[in-house]
C-alpha positions in Angstrom: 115.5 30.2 173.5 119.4 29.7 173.4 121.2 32.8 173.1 123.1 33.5 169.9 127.0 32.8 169.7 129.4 36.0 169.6 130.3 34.6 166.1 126.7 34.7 164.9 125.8 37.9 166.4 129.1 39.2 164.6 127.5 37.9 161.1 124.3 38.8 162.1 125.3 42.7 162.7 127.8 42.7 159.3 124.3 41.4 157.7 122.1 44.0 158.9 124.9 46.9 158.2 125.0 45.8 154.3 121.4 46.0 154.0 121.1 49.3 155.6 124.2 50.3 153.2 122.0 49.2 150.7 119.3 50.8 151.6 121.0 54.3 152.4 122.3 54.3 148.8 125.9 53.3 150.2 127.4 50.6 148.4 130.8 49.2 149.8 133.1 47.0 147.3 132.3 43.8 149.7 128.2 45.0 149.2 129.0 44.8 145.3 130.6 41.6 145.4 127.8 40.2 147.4 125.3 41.5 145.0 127.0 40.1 142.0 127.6 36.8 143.7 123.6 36.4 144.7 122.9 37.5 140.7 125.2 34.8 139.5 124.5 32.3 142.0 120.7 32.3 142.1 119.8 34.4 138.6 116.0 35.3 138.0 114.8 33.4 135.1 114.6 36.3 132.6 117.9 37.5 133.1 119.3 34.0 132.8 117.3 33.7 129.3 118.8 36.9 128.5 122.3 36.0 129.4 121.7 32.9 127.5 120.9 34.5 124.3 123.6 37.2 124.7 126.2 34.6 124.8 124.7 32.4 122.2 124.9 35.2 119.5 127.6 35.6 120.3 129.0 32.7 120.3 127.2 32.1 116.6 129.5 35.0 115.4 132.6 34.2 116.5 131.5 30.1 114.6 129.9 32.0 111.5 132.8 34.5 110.9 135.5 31.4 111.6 133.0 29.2 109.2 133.7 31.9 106.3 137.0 32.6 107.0 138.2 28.8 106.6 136.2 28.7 103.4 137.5 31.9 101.9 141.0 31.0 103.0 140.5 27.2 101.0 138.7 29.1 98.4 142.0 31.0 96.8 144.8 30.1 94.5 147.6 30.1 96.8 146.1 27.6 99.1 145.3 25.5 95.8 149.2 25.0 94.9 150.3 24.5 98.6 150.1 20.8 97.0 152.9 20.0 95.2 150.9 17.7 93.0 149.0 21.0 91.9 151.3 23.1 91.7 153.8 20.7 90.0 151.5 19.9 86.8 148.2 21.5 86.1 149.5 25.3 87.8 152.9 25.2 85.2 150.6 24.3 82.6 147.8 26.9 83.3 150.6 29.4 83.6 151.2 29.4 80.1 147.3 30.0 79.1 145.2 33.2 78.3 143.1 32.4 81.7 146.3 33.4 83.0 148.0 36.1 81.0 145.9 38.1 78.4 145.8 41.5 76.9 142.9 42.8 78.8 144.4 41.3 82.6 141.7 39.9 83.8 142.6 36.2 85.5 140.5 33.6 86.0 142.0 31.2 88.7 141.8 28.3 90.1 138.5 28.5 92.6 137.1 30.8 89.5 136.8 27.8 87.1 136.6 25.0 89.8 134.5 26.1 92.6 130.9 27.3 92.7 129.7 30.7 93.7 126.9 30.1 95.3 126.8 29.3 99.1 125.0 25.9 98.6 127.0 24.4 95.6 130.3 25.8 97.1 129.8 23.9 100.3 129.0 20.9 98.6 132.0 21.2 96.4 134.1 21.6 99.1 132.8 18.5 100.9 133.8 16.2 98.0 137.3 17.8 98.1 137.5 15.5 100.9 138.1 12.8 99.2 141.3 15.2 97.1 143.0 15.3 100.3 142.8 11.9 101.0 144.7 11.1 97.2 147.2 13.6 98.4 147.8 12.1 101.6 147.9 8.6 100.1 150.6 9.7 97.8 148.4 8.8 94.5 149.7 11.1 92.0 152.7 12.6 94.1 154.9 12.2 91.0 154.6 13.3 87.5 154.3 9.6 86.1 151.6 9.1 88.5 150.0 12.1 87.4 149.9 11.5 83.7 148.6 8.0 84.7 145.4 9.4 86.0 145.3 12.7 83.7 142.9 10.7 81.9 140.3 10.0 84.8 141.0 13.3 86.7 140.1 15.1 83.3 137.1 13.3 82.8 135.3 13.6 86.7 136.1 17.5 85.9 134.9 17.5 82.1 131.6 15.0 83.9 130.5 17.7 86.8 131.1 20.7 83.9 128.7 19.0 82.0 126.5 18.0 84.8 126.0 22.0 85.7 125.8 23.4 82.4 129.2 25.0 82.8 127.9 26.8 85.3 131.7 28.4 86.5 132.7 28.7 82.8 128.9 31.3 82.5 130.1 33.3 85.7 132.5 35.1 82.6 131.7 33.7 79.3 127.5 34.1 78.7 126.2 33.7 75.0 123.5 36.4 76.1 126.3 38.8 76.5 128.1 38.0 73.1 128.1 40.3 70.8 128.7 37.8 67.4 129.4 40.7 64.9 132.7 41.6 67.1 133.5 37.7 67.2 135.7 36.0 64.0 133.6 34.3 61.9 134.1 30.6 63.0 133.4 31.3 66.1 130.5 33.6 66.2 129.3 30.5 63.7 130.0 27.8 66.2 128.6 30.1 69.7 125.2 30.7 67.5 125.1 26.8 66.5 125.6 26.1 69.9 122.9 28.0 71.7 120.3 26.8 69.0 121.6 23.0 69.6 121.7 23.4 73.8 125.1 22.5 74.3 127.4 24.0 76.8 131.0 25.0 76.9 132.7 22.4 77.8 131.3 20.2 74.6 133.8 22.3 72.5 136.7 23.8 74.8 138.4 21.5 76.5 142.1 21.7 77.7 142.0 25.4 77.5 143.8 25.6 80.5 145.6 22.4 81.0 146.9 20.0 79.0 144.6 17.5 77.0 145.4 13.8 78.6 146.2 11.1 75.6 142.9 10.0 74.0 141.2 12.8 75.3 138.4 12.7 72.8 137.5 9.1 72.5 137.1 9.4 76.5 134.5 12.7 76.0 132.8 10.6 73.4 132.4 7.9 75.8 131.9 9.9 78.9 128.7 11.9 76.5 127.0 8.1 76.0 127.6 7.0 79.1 125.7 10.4 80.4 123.4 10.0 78.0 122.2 6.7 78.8 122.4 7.5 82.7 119.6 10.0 81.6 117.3 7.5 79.8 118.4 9.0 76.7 
């Protein structure tokens, strides 16, 4: 058998002297490095799962909490009139409204009346805005002539998807269940009562309570009402 080289005798011997630190309970930095190295190296199968999932929650937190935080932060007034076009026409005008300043001071803004509380519809809603920021991007109604040449059809996909969900954002404040009629003035405790026993919804009677009403506003709802009713068979 060829005799071992000085060299390998040297590793040999450094080898032997960890393991018996090891074994003696006497752990040098270079023994802790080499145990860290053979754990990372060559793990056992359970402790890689377990790394695995450590990091994997973890990693779902860190996407979750940055997933919320990007809605919430797209989900407030101030980021809604970073664009001029907003802030320029609909904002001034809502500005001058009782959603805005009332005698009780409570405010409904912008995501209050425009996006949808719950996790499902809010994601959705937030997908089609997609297709806001490309208009914005494109320039489409970066002026106020542009604007008021599209009031009409911007109006109506709003007064369409109100319709569509019952005025679901509209109930988050206002519920008939919750009115009290004999508080109300007479024409409109009237009007809420004929409206619950006819099934219609808020936006049939108040539009351009926040905004301005676009020319023609009401042959357009009249139209928008048959068109949705023959959509539904009706």
């Amino acid at each position: 058998m060829a005799s071992m080289s000085g060299k390998d005798q040297q590793g040999t011997a450094a080898g032997d002297a960890g393991k018996n630190n090891i074994g003696n309970g006497r752990f040098t930095w270079k023994d802790r490095v080499r145990q860290l190295w053979r754990f990372v190296s060559r793990p056992h199968a359970t402790a890689a799962l377990g790394t695995l999932v450590v990091f994997g929650f973890a990693a779902g937190i860190v996407f979750w909490g940055g997933f919320n935080w990007s809605m919430e932060m797209t989900n407030a007034q101030s980021f809604c009139i970073t664009c001029h076009e907003m802030e320029q026409n609909v904002f001034r005008e809502y500005r001058e409204t009782i959603h805005f300043s009332n005698r009780t001071g409570v405010r409904a803004t912008c995501p209050d009346c425009h996006v949808p509380k719950t996790w499902i519809h809010k994601v959705a809603r937030k997908i089609r805005a997609t297709g806001e920021l490309f208009h914005h991007f494109a320039g489409s109604i970066d002026t106020r002539d542009k604007f008021e040449a599209k009031r009409i059809k911007l109006a109506t996909n709003v007064w369409r998807e109100m319709k569509e969900t019952d005025s679901r954002e509209c109930r988050n404040c206002h519920n008939f269940d919750f009115m009290d009629y004999t508080l109300q003035e007479t024409r409109a405790s009237h009007r809420h009562q004929e409206g619950i026993e006819q099934g219609r919804t808020c936006i049939d009677c108040h539009k351009g309570i926040a905004h301005n009403l676009p020319d023609a506003a009401y042959e357009a709802w009249r139209e928008l009402e048959a068109e949705m009713k023959a959509e539904a068979g009706g």
